[in-house]
C-alpha positions in Angstrom: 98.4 -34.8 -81.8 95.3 -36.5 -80.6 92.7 -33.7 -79.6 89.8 -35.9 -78.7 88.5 -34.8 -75.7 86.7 -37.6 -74.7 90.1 -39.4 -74.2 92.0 -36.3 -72.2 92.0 -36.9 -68.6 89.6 -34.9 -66.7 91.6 -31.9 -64.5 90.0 -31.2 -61.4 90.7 -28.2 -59.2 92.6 -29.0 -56.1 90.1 -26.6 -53.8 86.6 -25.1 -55.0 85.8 -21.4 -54.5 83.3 -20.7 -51.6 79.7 -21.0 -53.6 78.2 -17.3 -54.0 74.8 -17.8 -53.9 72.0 -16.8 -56.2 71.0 -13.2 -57.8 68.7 -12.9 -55.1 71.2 -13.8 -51.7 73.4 -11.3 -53.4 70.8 -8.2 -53.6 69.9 -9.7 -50.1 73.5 -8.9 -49.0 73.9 -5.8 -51.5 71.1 -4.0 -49.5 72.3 -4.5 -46.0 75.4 -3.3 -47.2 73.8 -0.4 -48.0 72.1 -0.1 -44.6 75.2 -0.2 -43.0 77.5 2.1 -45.2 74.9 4.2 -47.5 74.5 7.7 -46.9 71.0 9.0 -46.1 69.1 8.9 -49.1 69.9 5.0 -50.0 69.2 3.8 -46.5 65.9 5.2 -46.9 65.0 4.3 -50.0 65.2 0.5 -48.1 62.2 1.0 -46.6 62.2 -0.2 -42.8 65.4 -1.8 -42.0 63.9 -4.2 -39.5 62.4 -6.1 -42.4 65.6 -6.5 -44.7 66.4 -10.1 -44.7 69.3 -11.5 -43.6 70.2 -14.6 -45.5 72.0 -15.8 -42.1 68.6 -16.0 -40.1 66.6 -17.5 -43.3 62.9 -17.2 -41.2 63.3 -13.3 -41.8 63.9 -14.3 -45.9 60.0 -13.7 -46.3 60.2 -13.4 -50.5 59.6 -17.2 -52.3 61.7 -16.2 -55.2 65.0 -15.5 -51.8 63.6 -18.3 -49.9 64.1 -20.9 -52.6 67.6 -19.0 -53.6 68.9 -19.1 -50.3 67.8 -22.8 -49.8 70.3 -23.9 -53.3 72.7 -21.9 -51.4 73.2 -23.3 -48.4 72.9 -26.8 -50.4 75.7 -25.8 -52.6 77.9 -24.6 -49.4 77.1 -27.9 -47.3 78.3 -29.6 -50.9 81.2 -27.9 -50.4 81.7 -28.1 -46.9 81.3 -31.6 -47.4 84.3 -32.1 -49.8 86.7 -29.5 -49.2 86.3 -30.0 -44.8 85.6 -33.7 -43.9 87.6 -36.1 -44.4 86.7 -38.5 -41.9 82.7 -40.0 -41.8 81.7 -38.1 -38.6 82.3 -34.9 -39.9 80.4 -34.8 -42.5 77.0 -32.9 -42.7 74.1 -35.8 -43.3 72.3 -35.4 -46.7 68.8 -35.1 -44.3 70.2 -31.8 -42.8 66.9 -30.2 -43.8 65.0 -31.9 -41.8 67.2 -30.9 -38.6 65.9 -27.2 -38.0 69.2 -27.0 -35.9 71.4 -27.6 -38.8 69.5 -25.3 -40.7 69.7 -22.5 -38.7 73.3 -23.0 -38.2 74.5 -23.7 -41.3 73.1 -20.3 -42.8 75.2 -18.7 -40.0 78.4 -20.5 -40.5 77.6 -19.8 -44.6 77.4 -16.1 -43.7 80.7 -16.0 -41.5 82.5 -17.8 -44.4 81.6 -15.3 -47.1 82.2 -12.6 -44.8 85.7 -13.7 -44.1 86.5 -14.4 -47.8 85.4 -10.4 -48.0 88.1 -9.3 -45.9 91.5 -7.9 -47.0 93.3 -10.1 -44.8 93.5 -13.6 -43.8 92.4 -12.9 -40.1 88.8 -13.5 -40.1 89.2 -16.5 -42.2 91.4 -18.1 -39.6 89.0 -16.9 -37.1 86.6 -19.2 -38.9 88.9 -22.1 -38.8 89.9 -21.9 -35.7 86.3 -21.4 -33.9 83.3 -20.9 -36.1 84.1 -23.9 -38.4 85.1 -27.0 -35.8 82.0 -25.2 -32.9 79.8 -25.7 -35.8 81.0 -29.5 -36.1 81.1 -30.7 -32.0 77.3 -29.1 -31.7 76.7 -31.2 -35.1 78.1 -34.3 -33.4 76.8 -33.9 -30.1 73.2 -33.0 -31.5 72.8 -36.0 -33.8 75.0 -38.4 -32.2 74.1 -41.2 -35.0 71.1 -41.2 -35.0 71.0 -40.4 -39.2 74.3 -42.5 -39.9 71.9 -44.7 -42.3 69.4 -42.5 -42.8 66.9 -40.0 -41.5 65.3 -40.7 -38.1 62.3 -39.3 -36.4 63.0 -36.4 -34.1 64.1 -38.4 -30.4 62.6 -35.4 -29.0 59.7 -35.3 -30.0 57.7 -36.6 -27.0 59.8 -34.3 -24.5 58.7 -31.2 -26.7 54.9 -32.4 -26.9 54.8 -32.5 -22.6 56.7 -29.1 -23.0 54.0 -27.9 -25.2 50.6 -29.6 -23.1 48.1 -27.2 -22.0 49.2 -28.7 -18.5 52.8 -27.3 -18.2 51.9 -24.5 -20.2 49.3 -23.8 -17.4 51.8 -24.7 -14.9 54.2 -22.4 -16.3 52.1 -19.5 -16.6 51.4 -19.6 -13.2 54.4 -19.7 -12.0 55.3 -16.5 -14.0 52.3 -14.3 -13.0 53.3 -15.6 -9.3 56.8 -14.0 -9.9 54.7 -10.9 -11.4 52.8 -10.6 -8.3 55.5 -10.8 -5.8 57.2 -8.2 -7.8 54.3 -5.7 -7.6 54.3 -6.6 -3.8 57.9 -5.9 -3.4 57.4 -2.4 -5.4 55.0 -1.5 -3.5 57.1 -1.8 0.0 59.9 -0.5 -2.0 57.7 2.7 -2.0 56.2 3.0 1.4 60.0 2.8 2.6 61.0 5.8 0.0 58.2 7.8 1.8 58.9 7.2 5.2 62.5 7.7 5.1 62.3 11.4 3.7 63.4 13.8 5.4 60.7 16.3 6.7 60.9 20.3 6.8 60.2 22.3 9.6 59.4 25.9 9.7 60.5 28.3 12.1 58.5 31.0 13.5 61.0 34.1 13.5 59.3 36.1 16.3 59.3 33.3 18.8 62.1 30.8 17.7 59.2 27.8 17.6 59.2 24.9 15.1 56.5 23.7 13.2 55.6 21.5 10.3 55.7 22.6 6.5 52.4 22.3 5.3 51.9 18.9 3.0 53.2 19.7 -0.2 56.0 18.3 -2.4 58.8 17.1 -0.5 62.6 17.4 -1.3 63.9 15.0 -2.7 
């Protein structure tokens, strides 16, 4: 029998397993694990709980040594997404997803639903991200890019839109119009108040000898 391996046909597995992500993504996830299910002592030994990261929101992965991690992770999941997902061309995520803060943020949260869901003890959060999280994902993809990267990365069609947004014009516009609201607000409180006051009811004192009414001195007034 012939054992030479470079003349055996290569096998390859009919699915790939969901990509775990590095040591790091996995201590990530370890310790808000803990947050939600430790008893007293471990939570606190976390420190602050707002500042955890959560690999699914990657601005709030503040460490280099996560950042880069959790980068090759969602790599290796849009890899796989990519193979074992799309079949057809429009489907498939565009090798400049980087570059597309949209996808980015996205993609992290549709890697975090998957791993969640192959977590469970039952199949119904997976079909759950089948059924919605999976094919939303891929209409906002489509919709977003339209194809404008089908041969390549193009510059952000946006870009001029978000640089009016961001002139010291329509930010001065803009800030006006909110302190305007601000003010009429104030106003409004203000009548709001006088109202309250007017419409309280008002003791009277009555003089026992002579059956007289007269006013309650000013003072605190029932409410």
């Amino acid at each position: 029998m012939n054992t030479d391996a470079a003349r055996e046909p290569l096998v390859a597995s009919m699915v790939r397993p969901f990509p775990e992500g590095g040591s790091m993504v996995r201590l990530a996830y370890r310790e808000l694990s803990i947050a939600a299910n430790g008893d007293k002592d471990q939570v606190k030994a976390l420190g602050p709980l707002h500042m955890l990261p959560r690999p699914w929101d990657p601005p709030t992965c503040r460490r280099p040594e996560l950042r880069e991690q959790l980068w090759e992770w969602l790599e290796e999941v849009v890899s796989w997404l990519n193979r074992e997902y799309t079949w057809d061309v429009a489907g498939a995520i565009p090798p400049c997803w980087p570059q597309h803060p949209h996808l980015m943020h996205e993609i992290a949260v549709l890697a975090d639903q998957r791993r969640r869901a192959g977590l469970a003890f039952d199949s119904n959060a997976m079909e759950e991200w089948h059924r919605y999280a999976l094919p939303a994902f891929a209409d906002r993809m489509r919709n977003r890019l339209k194809d404008h990267c089908e041969d390549g990365h193009q510059g952000w069609p946006g870009r001029g839109r978000y640089a009016r947004f961001t002139s010291d014009q329509t930010v001065h516009e803009r800030q006006e119009t909110y302190a305007a609201d601000v003010r009429t607000t104030a106003l409004g409180r203000k009548i709001e108040h006088k109202v309250e006051q007017e419409s309280r009811p008002r003791l009277a004192s009555v003089n026992l000898d002579t059956g007289e009414l007269g006013d309650v001195p000013d003072g605190p007034q029932p409410e």
